[in-house]
C-alpha positions in Angstrom: -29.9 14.5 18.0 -27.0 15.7 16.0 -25.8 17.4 18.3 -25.6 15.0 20.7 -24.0 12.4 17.7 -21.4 15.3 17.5 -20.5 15.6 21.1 -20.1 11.4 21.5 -17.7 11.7 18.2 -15.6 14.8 20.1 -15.6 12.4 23.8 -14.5 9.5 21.5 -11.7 11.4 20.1 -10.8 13.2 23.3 -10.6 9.5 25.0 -8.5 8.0 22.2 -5.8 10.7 22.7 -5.9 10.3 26.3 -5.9 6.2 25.6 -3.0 6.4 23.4 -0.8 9.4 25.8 -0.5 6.4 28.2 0.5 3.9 25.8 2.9 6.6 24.8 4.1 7.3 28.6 4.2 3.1 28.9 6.8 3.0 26.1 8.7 6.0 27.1 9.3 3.9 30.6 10.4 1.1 28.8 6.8 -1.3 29.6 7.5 -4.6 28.5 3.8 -5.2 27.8 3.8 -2.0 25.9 5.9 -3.0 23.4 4.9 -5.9 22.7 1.2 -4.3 22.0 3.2 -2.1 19.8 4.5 -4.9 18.1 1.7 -7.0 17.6 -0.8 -3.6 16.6 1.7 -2.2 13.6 4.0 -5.1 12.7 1.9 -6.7 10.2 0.3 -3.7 8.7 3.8 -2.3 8.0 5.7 -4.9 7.0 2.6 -4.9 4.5 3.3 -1.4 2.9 7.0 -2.3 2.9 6.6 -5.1 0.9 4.1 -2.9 -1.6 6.7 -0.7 -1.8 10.1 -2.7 -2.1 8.4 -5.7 -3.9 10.9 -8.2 -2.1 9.7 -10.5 1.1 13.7 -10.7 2.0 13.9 -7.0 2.0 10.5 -6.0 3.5 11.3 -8.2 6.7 14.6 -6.5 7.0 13.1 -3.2 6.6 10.4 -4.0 8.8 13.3 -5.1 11.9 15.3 -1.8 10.8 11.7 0.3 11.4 10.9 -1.0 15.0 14.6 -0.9 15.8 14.1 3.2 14.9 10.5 3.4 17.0 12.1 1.8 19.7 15.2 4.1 20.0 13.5 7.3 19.1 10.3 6.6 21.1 11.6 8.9 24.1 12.2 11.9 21.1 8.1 11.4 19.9 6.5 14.7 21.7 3.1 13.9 20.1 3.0 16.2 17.1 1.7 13.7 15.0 -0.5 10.1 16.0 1.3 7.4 16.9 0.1 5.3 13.4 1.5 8.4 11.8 5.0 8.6 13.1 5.7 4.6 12.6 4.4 4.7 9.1 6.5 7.8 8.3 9.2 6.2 9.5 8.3 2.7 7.8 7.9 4.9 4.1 11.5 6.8 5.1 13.0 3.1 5.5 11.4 1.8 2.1 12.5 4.8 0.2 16.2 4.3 1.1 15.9 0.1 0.7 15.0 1.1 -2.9 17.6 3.8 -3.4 20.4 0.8 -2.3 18.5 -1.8 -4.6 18.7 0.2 -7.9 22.6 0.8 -6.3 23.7 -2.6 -5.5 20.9 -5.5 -5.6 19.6 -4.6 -9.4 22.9 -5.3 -10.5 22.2 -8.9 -9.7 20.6 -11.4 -11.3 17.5 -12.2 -9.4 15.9 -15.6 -8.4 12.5 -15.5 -9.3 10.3 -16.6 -7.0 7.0 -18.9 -7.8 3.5 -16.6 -7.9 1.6 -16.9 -4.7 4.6 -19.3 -3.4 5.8 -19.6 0.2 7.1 -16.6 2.0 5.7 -14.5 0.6 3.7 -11.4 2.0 -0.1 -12.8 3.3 -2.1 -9.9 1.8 -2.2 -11.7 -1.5 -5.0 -14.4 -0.1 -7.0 -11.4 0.3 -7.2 -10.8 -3.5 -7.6 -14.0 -4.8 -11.0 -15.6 -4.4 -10.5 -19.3 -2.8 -13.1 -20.6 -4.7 -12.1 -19.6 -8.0 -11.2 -22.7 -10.1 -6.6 -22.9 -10.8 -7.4 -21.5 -14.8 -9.2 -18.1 -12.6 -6.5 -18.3 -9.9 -3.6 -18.4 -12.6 -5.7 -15.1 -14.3 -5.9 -13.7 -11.3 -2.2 -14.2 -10.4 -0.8 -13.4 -13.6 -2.9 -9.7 -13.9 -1.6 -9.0 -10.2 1.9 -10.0 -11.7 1.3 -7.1 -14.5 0.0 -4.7 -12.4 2.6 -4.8 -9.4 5.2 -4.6 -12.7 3.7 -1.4 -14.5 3.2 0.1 -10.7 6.9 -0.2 -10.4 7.1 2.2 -13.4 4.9 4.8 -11.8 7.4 7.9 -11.0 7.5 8.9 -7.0 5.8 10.7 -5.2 2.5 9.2 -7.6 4.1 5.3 -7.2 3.1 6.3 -3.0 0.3 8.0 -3.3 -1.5 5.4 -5.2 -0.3 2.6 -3.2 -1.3 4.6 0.4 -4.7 5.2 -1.2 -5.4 2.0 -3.4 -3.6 -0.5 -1.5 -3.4 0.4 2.2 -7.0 2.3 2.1 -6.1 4.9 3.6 -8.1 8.3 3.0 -7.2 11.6 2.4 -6.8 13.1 5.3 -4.3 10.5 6.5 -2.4 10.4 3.4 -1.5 14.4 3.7 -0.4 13.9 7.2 1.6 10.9 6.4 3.4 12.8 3.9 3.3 16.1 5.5 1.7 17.6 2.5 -1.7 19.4 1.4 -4.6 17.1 0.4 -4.8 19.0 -2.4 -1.4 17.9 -3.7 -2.3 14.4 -1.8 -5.4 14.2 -4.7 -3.4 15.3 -7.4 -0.7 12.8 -6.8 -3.3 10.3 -6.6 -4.8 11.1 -9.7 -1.8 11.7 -11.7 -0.4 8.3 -10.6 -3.7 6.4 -11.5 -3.4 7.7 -15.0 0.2 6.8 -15.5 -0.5 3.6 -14.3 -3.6 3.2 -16.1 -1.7 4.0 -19.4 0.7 1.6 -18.7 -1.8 -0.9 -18.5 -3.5 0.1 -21.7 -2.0 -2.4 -23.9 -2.3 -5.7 -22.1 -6.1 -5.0 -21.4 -6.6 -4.6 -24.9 -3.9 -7.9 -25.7 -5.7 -10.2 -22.6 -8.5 -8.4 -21.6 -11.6 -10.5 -23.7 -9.7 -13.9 -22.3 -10.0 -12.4 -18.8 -13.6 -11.0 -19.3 -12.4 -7.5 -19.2 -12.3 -4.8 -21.5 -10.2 -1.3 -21.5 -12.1 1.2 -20.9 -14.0 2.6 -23.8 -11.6 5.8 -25.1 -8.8 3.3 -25.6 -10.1 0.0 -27.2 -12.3 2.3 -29.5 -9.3 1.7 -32.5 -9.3 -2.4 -32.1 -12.9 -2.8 -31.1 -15.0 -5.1 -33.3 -18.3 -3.4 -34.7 -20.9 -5.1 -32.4 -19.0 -6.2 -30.2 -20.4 -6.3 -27.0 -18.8 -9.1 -24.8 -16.9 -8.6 -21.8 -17.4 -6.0 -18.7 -15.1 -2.4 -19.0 -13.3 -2.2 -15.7 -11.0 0.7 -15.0 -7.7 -1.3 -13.6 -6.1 -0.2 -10.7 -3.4 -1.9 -8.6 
C-alpha cells in the first residue's frame, strides 16, 4: 500500500511538470489566455509579500506592475531551472529589495501621511487576522498589536526580516524557502530562528507594558523580574508576526 501511495505522489508530480511545461510553452508563444491565468494565479499572492515587505499599498502595487512587467519580458529567457512559483517570487523579493533600498534613499526623507489602521486600500490579507466577530475594544487590540509587530519586524536585520516573513507570513516551508533564496535549508532554519529571536526581543517590552490588558503574558524567562508573586492571570504566548 505504500508503495503504491508513493508511486501516485511520483505520477502527480511527473503530471504537474508536464501541466505546467505547457503553460510555460503557452506563454513563451505569447497565449493571451495564458497570461491572463498567470495573472490571476500569482497576482494577489505577490502583491501580498510585496506589501509584507515594503509596508506601503502605493508602493507594493507599483512593485507588483514592475514584477509582471519583468515575467512578461523575460518569460522566453525561463529554461525551467527552477518552478514557475519560484522564478516570479524571486523576481517579486528582487523588486522589494530594491523599492526599499530607494525608500530609505529618497521616500524616508519625507514626511509621511499616515494612513488609518485597517482603512481603505489597503492590502486584503489583514481581514484574515482579525476575527469579525470580535467586539471594536478586541478589534482595536487586535489592530494596535499588528501595528507593533509589523513596526519591530521592520527592525529585524535582512536576510532574518525575509526569512521570517517567507516562513511566518507567507507559510511557506522549508524546502521552498531555500530554493527561493537559492540557499541551504540549513542556513534557511537558522535565518528563521535568528530572526524570530530578534523580533521576539523586540517585542519584549510591550508584552510585559500591554500584555495583562490584552490577556497575554511574555513568555516566562522575561516577565520573571516584573511578575507579581501569585500571579497567575493571563495565557503566555510566544509573539510572532
Amino acid at each position: 500500500m505504500a508503495g503504491a501511495t508513493i508511486l501516485g505522489d511520483f505520477a502527480g508530480a511527473i503530471g504537474a511538470r508536464l501541466e505546467e511545461s505547457a503553460v510555460i510553452a503557452e506563454l513563451k508563444a505569447g497565449s493571451e489566455q495564458a497570461y491572463a491565468w498567470l495573472i490571476g494565479e500569482f497576482h494577489q499572492p505577490i502583491y501580498g509579500l510585496i506589501y509584507r515587505l515594503v509596508n506601503d499599498p502605493s508602493d507594493a502595487a507599483d512593485t507588483t506592475q514592475e514584477v509582471f512587467l519583468k515575467v512578461f519580458r523575460g518569460m522566453k529567457h525561463f529554461h525551467g531551472e527552477s518552478s514557475l512559483k519560484t522564478w516570479i517570487y524571486r523576481i517579486a523579493l528582487h523588486e522589494a529589495s530594491n523599492r526599499r533600498r530607494w525608500w530609505f534613499r529618497h521616500k524616508a526623507q519625507e514626511t509621511p501621511f499616515e494612513p488609518v489602521p485597517g482603512g481603505e486600500g489597503q492590502y486584503g490579507g489583514d481581514d484574515r487576522l482579525v476575527d469579525t466577530g470580535d467586539s471594536p475594544l478586541e478589534q482595536f487590540a487586535h489592530g494596535e498589536v499588528k501595528a507593533v509587530v509589523t513596526a519591530a519586524l521592520e527592525r529585524v536585520p535582512e536576510p532574518y526580516r525575509t526569512a521570517i516573513i517567507l516562513r511566518d507570513l507567507e507559510e511557506m516551508s522549508y524546502e521552498e524557502i531555500a530554493e527561493l533564496l537559492q540557499v541551504s535549508l540549513g542556513t534557511v532554519k537558522s535565518r528563521i530562528t535568528r530572526g524570530r529571536d530578534a523580533l521576539r526581543k523586540r517585542l519584549a517590552a510591550y508584552v510585559q507594558e500591554v500584555g495583562p490588558e490584552l490577556g497575554l503574558n511574555a513568555p516566562e524567562g522575561q516577565r520573571r523580574s516584573s511578575a507579581e508573586p501569585g500571579s497567575s492571570s493571563g495565557r503566555e504566548v510566544e509573539v510572532t508576526p
